[in-house]
N, C-alpha and C positions, 0 to 999 in steps of 0.2 A: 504494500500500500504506500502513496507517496507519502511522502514526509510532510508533515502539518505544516514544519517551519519553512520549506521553502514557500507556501502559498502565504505565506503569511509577511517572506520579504518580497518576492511577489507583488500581494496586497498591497504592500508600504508605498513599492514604487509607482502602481497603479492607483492609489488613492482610495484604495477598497475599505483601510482600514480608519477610515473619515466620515464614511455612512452613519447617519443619523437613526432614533429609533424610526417605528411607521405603525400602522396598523396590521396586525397578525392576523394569520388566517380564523377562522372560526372553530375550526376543528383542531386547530391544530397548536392554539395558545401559549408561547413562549412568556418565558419569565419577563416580566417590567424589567429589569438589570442590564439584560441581554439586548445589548443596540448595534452592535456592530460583529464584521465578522471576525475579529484579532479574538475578541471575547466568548466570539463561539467556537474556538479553534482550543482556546485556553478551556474552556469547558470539557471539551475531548480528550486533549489530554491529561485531563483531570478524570477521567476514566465515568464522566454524567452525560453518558452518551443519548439520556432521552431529552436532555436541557438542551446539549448542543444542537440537537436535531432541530429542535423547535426553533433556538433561534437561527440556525439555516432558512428555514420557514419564512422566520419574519422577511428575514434579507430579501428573499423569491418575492412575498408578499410585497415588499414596497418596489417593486420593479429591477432588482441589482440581483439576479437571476443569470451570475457568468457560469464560465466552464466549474472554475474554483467550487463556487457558491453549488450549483448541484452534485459534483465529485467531494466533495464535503458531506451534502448531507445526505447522499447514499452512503458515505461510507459509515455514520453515525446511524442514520435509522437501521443498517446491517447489524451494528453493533446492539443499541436496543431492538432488536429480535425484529422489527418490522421488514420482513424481507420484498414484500409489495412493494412499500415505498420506497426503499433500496434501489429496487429494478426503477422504478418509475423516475428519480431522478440521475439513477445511472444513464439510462435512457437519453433521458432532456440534454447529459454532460454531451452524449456523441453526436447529439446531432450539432453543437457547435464547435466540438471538435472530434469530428470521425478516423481519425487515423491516431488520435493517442491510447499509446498503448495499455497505460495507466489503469483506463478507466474500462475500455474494452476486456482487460483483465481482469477487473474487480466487477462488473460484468458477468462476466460468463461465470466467476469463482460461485456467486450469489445464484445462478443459475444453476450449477450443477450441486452445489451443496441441496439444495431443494428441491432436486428431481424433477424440475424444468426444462422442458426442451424447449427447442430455437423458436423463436418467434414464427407466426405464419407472414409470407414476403408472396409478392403478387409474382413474380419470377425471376431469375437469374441477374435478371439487368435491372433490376431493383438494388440488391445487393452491389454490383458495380457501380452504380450512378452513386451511391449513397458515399463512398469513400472521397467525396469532395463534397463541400458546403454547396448551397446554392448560388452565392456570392462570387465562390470561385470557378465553377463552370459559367456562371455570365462574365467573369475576366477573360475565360479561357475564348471566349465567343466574341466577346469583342476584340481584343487581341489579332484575331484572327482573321473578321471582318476589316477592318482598320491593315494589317498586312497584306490583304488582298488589296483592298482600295491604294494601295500605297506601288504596290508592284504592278498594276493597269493603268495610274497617273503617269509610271515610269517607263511602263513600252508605248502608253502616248506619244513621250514627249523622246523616246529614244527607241523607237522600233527592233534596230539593229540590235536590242538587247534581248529580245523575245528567244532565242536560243536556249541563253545562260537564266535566265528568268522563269521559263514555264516551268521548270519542274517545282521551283520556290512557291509560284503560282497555283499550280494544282495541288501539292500539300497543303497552303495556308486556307483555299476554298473548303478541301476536305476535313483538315483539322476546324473549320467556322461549322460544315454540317456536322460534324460528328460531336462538338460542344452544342449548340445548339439541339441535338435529338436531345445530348445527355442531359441536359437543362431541363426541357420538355419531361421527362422522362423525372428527373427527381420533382420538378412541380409536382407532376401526378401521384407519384407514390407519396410525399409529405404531406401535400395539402389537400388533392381531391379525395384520398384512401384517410379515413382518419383509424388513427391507433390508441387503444388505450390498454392502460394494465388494472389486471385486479387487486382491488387494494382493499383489504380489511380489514385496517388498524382501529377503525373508528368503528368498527362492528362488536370486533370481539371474535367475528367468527375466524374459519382456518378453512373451510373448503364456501366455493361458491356454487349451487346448484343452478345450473341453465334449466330454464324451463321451453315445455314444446311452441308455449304461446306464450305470450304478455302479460299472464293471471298469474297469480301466486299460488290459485288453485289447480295451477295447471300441470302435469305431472312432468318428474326430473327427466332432461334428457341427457344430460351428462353432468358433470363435478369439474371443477377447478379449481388449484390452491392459489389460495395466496400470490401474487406475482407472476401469476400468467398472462401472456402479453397475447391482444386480439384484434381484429379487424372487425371495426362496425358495417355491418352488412342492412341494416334499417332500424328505425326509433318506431315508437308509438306510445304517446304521454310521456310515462316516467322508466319504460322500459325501454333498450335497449338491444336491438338482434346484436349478436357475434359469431364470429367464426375464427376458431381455432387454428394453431399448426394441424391437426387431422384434420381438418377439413369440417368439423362437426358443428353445427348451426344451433345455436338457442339463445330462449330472452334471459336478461339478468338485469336488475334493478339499475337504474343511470348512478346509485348513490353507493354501488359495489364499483367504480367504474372509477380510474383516474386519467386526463389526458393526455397522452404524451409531448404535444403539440403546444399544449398550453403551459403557461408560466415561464416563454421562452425572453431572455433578453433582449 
């Protein structure tokens, strides 16, 4: 697990540890004490991993929701036993930074200690689109548009270079379409597919029963623990369809439900 102290010189030179209190989530109530993140790092290491957690919390809650800030407070709600919430802001960590290995590690650790399997992914080129932000596939796109535009102003105005030039030319076109699909491509899986995990810290409970229909009367169609990560397949009211890694479809309360999506910086 990384080391508290570097986030925390880190923080120093980021000005993280200058945050003020804010208002806390409702469910999830930090200490009045707990205003900043130095102090909820010092919490951890103070081995009050359900205080630290909370005021992780606040931090998300008043909008300062960085990589630190949810690789923090997965690593604390892991420690007080909350393995949901773990996954859910391990989660939130990679989608603003997917290729640290960090938190990919602590991740999966929280996954396999729990008898978790992978998340369900829409397919193969999900997984690859996702190992850059979507920031940086629209650098990779414009870059690349802007290099093309720049090598057709240049056999404009110098023909004679169209030799030495086209193959520069035909890479930078295809590196513009191929950032561009991949663009395309993590838009859809982030924002049109939404994701959530199971979170039952505020229940009490440990498994989640998926029902056949939207009623509470309606009989079990399958279980899942704690920390299972799913794809919303349709709403109705305060229920929620999903589908699992197996492929298996049922309703589950909106208030068993965390969003992956939400409380990003």
């Amino acid at each position: 697990m990384r080391k508290l102290w570097v986030w925390c010189l880190f923080a120093e030179l980021t000005g993280w540890c200058a945050w003020g209190a804010g208002t806390p989530p409702a469910t999830h109530e930090p200490s009045a004490l707990v205003v900043s993140f130095d102090s909820a790092n010092q919490l951890y290491e103070k081995q009050e991993f359900l205080e630290a957690a909370r005021a992780y919390e606040a931090l998300i809650a008043q909008g300062k929701g960085s990589v630190a800030v949810f690789f923090n407070a997965g690593n604390a709600w892991y420690k007080a036993g909350r393995t949901g919430r773990a996954i859910l802001h391990y989660r939130r960590a990679v989608l603003q930074a997917p290729r640290d290995p960090d938190i990919r590690a602590n991740l999966q650790f929280a996954r396999d200690r729990s008898g978790l399997t992978q998340p369900p992914l829409a397919n193969l080129l999900e997984e690859v689109v996702s190992r850059l932000r979507a920031d940086e596939w629209a650098a990779l796109f414009a870059l690349s548009v802007w290099t093309s535009l720049i090598i057709l102003i240049a056999l404009k105005i110098k023909p004679g270079w169209t030799s030495a030039l086209r193959p520069y030319g035909v890479a930078s076109v295809l590196s513009a379409l191929l950032a561009g699909g991949a663009l395309a491509a993590w838009w859809h899986a982030h924002r049109s597919t939404e994701r959530y995990v199971v979170e039952l810290s505020a229940t009490g409970q440990t498994v989640l029963h998926a029902k056949f229909g939207p009623l509470e009367e309606s009989q079990t169609a399958f279980s899942m623990k704690d920390g299972t990560e799913v794809l919303r397949s349709g709403v109705k009211g305060d229920w929620v369809q999903v589908t699992d890694n197996g492929q298996r479809t049922g309703w589950v309360p909106r208030s068993s439900l965390a969003g992956i999506q939400e409380a990003r910086r």
